[in-house]
C-alpha positions in Angstrom: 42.2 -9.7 10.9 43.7 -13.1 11.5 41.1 -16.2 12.1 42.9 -18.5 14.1 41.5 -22.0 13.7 41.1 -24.4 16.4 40.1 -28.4 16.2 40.5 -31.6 17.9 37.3 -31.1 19.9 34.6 -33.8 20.2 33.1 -36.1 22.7 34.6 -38.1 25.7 34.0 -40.1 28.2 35.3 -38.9 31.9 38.9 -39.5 32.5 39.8 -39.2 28.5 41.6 -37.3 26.6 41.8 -35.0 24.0 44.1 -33.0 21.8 43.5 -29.4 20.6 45.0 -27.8 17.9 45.3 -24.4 17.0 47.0 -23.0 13.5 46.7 -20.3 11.4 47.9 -20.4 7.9 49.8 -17.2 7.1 50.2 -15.9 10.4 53.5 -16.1 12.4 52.5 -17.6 15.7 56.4 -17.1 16.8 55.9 -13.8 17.6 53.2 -13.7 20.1 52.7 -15.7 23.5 49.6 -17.6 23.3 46.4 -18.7 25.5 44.0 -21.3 26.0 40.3 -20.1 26.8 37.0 -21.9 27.6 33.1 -20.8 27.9 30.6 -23.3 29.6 26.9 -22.8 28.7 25.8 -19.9 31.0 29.5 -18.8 32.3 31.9 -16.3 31.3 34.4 -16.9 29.0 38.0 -18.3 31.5 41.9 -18.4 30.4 42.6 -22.3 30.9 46.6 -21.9 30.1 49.1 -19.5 28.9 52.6 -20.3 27.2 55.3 -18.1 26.1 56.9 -17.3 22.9 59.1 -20.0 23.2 57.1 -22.3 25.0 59.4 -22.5 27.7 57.1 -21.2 30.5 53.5 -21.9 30.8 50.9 -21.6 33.6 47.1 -22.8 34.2 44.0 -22.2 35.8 43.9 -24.1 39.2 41.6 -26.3 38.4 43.5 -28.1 35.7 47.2 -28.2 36.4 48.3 -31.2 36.6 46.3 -32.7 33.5 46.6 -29.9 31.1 49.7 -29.2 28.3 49.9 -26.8 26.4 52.5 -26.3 23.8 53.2 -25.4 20.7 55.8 -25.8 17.6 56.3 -22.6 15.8 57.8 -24.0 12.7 54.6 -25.1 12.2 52.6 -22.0 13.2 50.8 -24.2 15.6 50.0 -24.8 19.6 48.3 -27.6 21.6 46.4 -28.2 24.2 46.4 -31.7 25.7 43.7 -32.7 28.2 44.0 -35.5 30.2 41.7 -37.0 32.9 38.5 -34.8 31.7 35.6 -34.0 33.6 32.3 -33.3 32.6 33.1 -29.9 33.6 35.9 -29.4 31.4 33.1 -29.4 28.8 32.7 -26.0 27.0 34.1 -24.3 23.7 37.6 -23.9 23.6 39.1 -20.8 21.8 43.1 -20.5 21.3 43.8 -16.5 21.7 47.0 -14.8 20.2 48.6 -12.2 22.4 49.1 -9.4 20.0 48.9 -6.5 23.1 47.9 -3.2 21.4 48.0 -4.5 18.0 44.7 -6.2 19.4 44.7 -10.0 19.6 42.9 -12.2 17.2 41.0 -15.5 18.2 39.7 -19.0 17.0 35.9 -19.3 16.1 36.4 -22.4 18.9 36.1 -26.3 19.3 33.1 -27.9 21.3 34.6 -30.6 23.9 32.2 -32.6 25.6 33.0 -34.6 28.6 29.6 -37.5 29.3 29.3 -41.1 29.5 
């Protein structure tokens, strides 16, 4: 079992940003697509964005195209999230997820974000 680590959270004001940063040392994140994840207090854990092997194709929830990135550089066994214009309801811990299909994905322990002036 693979513990993926994720920082960068913290808190923001509305309409900042932050950067997330998932890595693993010893695990080759070039193999696997990866996701983005969140879980607001009281809500069910959500996929925020997906991105390929590459990183050539991603997609998002609806509610934050437009001012979400991810990416990722897998010479560095690492992916990104950047969040732009955040919300107080962006806030929630958010877990990076590695697509392993039936070898069973592995997952970060998480990063609080929290968006409040």
């Amino acid at each position: 079992q693979v513990q993926l680590v994720e920082s960068g959270g913290g808190l923001v004001q509305p309409g900042g940003s932050l950067t997330l940063t998932c890595a693993a040392p010893g695990f080759t994140f070039s193999r696997h697509a990866m996701s983005w994840h969140r879980q607001a207090p009281g809500k069910e854990r959500e996929l925020v964005a997906w991105i390929t092997i590459s990183g050539g194709n991603t997609n998002y929830a609806d509610s934050v195209k437009g001012r979400f990135t991810a990416s990722r550089d897998n010479a560095k066994n690492t992916v990104f999230l950047q969040m732009n214009s955040l919300k107080p309801e962006n806030t929630a811990v958010y877990y990076c997820r590695a697509l392993r299909g039936t070898l069973g994905d592995f997952w970060g322990q998480g990063t609080q974000v929290t968006v409040s002036s």
